[in-house]
N, C-alpha and C positions, 0 to 999 in steps of 0.2 A: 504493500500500500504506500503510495506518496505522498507526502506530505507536503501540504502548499498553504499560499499565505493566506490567514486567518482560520485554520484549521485548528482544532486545540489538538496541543500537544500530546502525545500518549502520557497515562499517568503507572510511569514505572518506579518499583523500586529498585534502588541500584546500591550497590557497595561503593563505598569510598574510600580514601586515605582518612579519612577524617567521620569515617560511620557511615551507616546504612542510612539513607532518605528516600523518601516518596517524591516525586519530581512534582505534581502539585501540591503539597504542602510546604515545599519548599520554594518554589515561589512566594507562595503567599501572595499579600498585595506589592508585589513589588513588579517592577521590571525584572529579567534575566536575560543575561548571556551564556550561553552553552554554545563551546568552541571545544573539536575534537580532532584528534593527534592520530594517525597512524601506527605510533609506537614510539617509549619513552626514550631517554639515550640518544636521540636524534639531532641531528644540527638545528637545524631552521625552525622546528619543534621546539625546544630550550631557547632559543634565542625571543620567539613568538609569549610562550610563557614567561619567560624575563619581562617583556613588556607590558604584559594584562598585570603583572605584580607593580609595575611602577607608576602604575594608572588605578591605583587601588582607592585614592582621595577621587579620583573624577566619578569612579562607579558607586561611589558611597554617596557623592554631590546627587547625585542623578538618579537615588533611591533603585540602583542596577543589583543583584547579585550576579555573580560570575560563578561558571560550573565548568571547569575540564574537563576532556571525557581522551581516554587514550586504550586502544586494547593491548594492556599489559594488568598483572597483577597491583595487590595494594603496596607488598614492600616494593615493589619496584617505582613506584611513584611515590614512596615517601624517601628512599636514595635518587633518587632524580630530582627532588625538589633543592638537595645539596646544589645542585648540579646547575639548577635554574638561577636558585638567588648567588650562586658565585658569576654567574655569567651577566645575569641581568640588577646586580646590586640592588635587590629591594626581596624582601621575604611573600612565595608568592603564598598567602595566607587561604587562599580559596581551594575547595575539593576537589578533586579529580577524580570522577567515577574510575571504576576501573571493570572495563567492559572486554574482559577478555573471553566472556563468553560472545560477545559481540549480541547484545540484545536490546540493546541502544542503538548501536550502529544500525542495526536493519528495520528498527522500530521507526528512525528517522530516515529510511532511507538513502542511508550511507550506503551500504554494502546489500546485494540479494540476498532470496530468502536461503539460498542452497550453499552461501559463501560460509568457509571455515577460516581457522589457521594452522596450519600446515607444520611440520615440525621442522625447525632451523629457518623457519619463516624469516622475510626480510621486511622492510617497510612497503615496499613494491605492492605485496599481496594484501593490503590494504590502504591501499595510497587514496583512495576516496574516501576515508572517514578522516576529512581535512575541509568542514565548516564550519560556518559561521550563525547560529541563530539568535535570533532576539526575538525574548514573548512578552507576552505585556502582563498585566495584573488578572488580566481575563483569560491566560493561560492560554492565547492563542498564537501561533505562527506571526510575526510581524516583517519579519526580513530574513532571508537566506542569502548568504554565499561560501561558493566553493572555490577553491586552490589547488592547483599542483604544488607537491611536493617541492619543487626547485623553485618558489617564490615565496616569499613571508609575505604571511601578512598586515596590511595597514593599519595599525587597532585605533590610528588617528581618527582614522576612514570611518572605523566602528562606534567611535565615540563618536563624531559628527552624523554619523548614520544617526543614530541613538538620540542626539537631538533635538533632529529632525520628527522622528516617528512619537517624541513627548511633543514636542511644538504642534505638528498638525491634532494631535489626539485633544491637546487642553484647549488648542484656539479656535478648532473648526475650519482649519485652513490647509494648504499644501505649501512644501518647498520646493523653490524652480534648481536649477542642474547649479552645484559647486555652492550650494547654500551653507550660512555660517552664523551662528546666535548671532541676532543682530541688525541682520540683513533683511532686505524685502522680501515681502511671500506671498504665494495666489493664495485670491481669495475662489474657492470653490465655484465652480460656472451653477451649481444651483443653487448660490445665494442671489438673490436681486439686487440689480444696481440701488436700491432704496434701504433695503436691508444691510446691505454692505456699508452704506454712509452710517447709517444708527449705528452699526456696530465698530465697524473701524474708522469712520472719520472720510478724509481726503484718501480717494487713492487713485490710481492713473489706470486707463485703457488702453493698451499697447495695442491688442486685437479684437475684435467681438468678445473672445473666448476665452482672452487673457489678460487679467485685471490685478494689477500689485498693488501692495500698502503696506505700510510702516506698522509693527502689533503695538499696540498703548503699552508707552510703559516700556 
């Protein structure tokens, strides 16, 4: 089954480094990110988790939890976390499921349903459990992306994704392409040009269809 945007998440429970949780209850009312590894020990993996740890004040700002998810065991992710905060200089203090059963992975549509791990397995044979999700408080799908293996990723990207998807959810609005707190934002084509002024004030018409304003405040 695939998983797509606004779908609610499967509600699994999964082991941790850090204990067993229920994936909606640990949400809660929060946002979450759950971002997941091919396998621990890796380059561009430790480098990726280095950064989600030194963006730990921006996801706490932003009422975000964070969830690692990598298919390898629990010691193995609690000696890899050595491995992260020497690389990445910040303690990365968030859970890392440990989905070596891969039931995670296939639940979100990471890997198929017939996919294993093979003995003297490499990253290779799971090189597609390397996402990116954000769910919201309503425990639903909000944003996906995927990576190869020989790219890191932007958590900048994630964090301004991230937002983005608070900004339109609290104002009733969208963001146009390279948006940044701050900046202009559509207002939805089915607000009315009437509606729009009560609620936002002045805003400009660029096209029939595409109408910017400044959010109050």
């Amino acid at each position: 089954m695939s998983l797509r945007i606004n779908d609610t998440i499967p509600n699994l429970t999964v082991e941790t480094d850090q204990g067993t949780i229920n994936l909606h209850d640990w949400v809660g009312d929060n946002w979450a990110i759950i971002f997941s590894h091919p396998k621990d020990f890796t380059p561009v993996c430790t480098t990726e988790f280095g950064a989600v740890a030194q963006l730990a004040d921006e996801w706490d700002k932003r009422n975000c939890k964070v969830l690692g998810v990598s298919v390898d065991g629990v010691e193995d992710h609690k000696k890899w976390k050595g491995d992260i905060e020497a690389v990445g200089g910040a303690t990365p203090g968030f859970p890392i499921v440990a989905d070596d059963g891969l039931e995670l992975s296939k639940a979100f549509d990471m890997l198929p349903a017939e996919a294993y791990l093979p003995e003297g397995r490499t990253p290779a044979d799971s090189q597609t459990v390397r996402s990116v999700f954000i769910i919201g408080p309503d425990k639903q799908l909000k944003l996906s992306m995927t990576y190869p293996m020989n790219v890191g990723r932007n958590f900048a990207e994630v964090l301004r994704a991230l937002d983005g998807l608070q900004t339109a959810a609290r104002e009733n609005v969208a963001t146009p392409a390279n948006w940044n707190v701050g900046d202009d934002v559509v207002i939805p084509t089915a607000v009315s040009d009437e509606d729009a002024k009560a609620k936002y004030g002045a805003f400009e018409t660029k096209l029939p269809y595409l109408r910017m304003t400044k959010l109050p405040g």
